[in-house]
Steps between C-alpha positions, in 0.01 A plus 500: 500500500795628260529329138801563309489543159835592356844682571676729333806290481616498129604139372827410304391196360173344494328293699456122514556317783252689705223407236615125476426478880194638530373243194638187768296663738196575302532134343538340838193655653309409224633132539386526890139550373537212293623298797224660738218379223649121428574451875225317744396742815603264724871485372739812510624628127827338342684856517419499875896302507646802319400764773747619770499271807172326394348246711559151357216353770248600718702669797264364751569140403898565476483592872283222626704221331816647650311488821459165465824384343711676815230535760629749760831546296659855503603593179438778159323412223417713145199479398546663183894534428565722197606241171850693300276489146212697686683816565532562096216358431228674728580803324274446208193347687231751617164511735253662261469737198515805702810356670675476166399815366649704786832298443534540143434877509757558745709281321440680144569874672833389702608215279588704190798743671617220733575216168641792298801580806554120560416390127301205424722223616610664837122627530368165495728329745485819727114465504496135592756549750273771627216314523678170689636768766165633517397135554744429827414812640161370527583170626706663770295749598131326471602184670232419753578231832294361666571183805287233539597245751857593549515474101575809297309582162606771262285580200586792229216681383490365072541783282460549142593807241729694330486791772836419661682492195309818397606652825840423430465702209341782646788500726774570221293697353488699828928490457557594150277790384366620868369838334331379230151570470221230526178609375206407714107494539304474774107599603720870514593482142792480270836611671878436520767374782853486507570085460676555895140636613263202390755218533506630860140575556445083332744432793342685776131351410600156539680562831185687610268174394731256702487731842114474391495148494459434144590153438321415143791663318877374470617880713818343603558359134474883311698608784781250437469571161532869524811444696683285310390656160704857633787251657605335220441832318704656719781233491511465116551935519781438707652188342449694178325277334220720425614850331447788788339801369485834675162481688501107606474439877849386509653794319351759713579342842858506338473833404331563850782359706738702268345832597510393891832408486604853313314654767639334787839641359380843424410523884839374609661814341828476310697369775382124469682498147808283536585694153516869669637328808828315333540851264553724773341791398259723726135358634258765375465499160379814302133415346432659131248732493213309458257735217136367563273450169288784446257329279467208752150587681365616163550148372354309784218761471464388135483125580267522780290698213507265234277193580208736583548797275727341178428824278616731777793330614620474127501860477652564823792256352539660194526861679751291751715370197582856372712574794580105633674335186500185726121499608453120550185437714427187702431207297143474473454879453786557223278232302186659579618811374682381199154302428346837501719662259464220275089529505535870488740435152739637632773276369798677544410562870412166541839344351716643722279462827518158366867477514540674825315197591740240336785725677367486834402176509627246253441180641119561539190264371347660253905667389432285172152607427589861560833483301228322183280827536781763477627270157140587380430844595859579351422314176140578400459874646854649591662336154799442708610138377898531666268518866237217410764309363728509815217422706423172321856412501493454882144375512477132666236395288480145634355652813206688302160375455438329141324803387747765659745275257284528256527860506858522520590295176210698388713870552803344409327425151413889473846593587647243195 
């Protein structure tokens, strides 16, 4: 069993929407107890109307006074037809403690990253929506029939929970940050996945339960959630009503698509230009000299290096950046070694691996938090204030943490 904990996601704004709605759900429960204590055994609980396709009767007498009322009669009848408030409102009802507890932590891990792309408003609606196609999946998809005397019955298994909408969430989560990590623990230990990995793996378990036969738990519901969670994720990337950034689902299948169709052109040769067709001029084009990097395999060596052996790797860069005035390394391992420097004190060194970061790759996650350490290593050890200075000036501090703004009024005080 795999329990998420976190992501590494960083927030813009905080969070509130995602809190309010696990209080409803916290608060309901505790109101089904209630409910449970005050209500006789023989009678079913008050909230039992508010579940998904809940039976308003005993099934068994619904069919035999239908039997009687059109003996012999062909016909359909629902047993248990699904009421319009009930798909919003089954959402916040739950089975049992550990029921809830699953729910909310899911909902407290994914939650966070999903409310801060669609903001609170657009969050909120999104994960209702979610949770009411979650519902309709189930109704289609769990409708039992059964004929008894040339009548037809169909029943829908009643569901309850906020798993569906949670689904859905898990699903746009899947969509807009696909490579960001979700830390896990399991009987193995503490370990990470990209979001892609688990969202999939959450997927594949409950398609693996249904072939089993598993029928105490809404499958078809999370299912129907996770799909229309990364549809309307999708739809909103395309509409452009959610901002794209670089590594959202959407973006890269663009970017994808872009690099088949160059390809598909490259392979046709020069000839299938209409340009080079309608200027006349001779079909084989001269190629430039192409010069291959010299300091490419050194670099790659470097980065596989660094997540295993940091100190090594961070002198093997530093030998590299003598002769390679643009050694950049992959992402992860230009930070690692810049980290390095930094513990090492060596600040100068660190700065400008630092900025090669910021150069290569501007539009990163943690560009802001990087761009607030380079304002302090340049203002309380290099005694450079022109460099902190321009690094605060294009710091988004409304994306920091409150203590990472903290720190930055805190430098720009020093620098006064």
């Amino acid at each position: 069993m795999l329990i998420p904990l976190g992501t590494d996601v960083r927030l813009r704004r905080p969070t509130l929407v995602t809190y309010v709605l696990m209080a409803l759900c916290v608060f309901v429960f505790v109101g089904q107890k209630v409910s449970d204590n005050r209500t006789p055994s023989n009678e079913p609980p008050r909230y039992y109307q508010f579940m998904l396709f809940s039976f308003d009767d005993n099934p068994d007498r619904v069919m035999g006074e239908f039997e009687q009322q059109v003996p012999g009669e062909r016909g359909v009848i629902h047993l248990n037809p699904g009421r319009w408030y009930q798909y919003v409102t089954y959402q916040f009802l739950h089975g049992s403690w550990m029921h809830l507890l699953g729910n909310m932590v899911f909902l407290l891990v994914f939650g966070p990253p999903v409310e801060d792309r669609f903001r609170r408003f657009g969050f909120l609606g999104f994960y209702l929506f979610g949770g009411i196609l979650a519902g309709v999946a189930h109704g289609v998809l769990e409708t039992h029939t059964e004929s008894v005397g040339g009548v037809i019955y169909r029943s829908v298994a009643p569901v309850l929970g906020a798993s569906g909408s949670i689904a859905a969430v898990s699903g746009a989560y899947l969509v807009l940050f696909p490579f960001a990590h979700v830390r896990l623990i399991s009987l193995f230990g503490m370990f990470a996945l990209p979001g892609w990995m688990f969202v999939c793996l959450s997927i594949f378990f409950d398609l693996v339960f249904l072939a089993s036969g598993d029928r105490g738990v809404a499958h078809f519901a999370h299912l129907g959630g996770y799909g229309a969670g990364a549809g309307v994720a999708m739809l909103l990337l395309w509409r452009k009503v959610l901002p794209r950034e670089t590594y959202d689902l959407f973006s890269m299948a663009k970017q994808a698509h872009r690099r088949r169709t160059y390809r598909a052109l490259v392979a046709k040769g020069p000839s299938s230009s209409p340009f080079i067709k309608d200027a006349a001029i001779p079909r084989k084009l001269a190629l430039k000299d192409h010069h291959p990097d010299p300091h490419s395999e050194e670099r790659r060596a470097i980065a596989s290096l660094a997540p295993a052996e940091p100190k090594a790797a961070t002198d093997r860069y530093l030998e590299l950046s003598g002769t390679d005035e643009h050694c950049t390394l992959a992402r992860d391992a230009q930070l690692v070694v810049a980290n390095t420097l930094f513990e090492r004190g060596d600040h100068e060194n660190a700065v400008e691996a630092y900025e090669r970061f910021l150069k290569r790759y501007p539009d990163d996650r943690e560009t802001d938090q990087t761009r607030l350490l380079v304002a302090m290593v340049c203002a309380r050890h290099l005694n450079d204030p022109v460099c902190a200075t321009r690094h605060l000036d294009t710091l988004d501090e409304a994306g920091l943490p409150e203590g990472l703004r903290e720190l930055a009024q805190t430098i720009r005080e020093e620098l006064s």
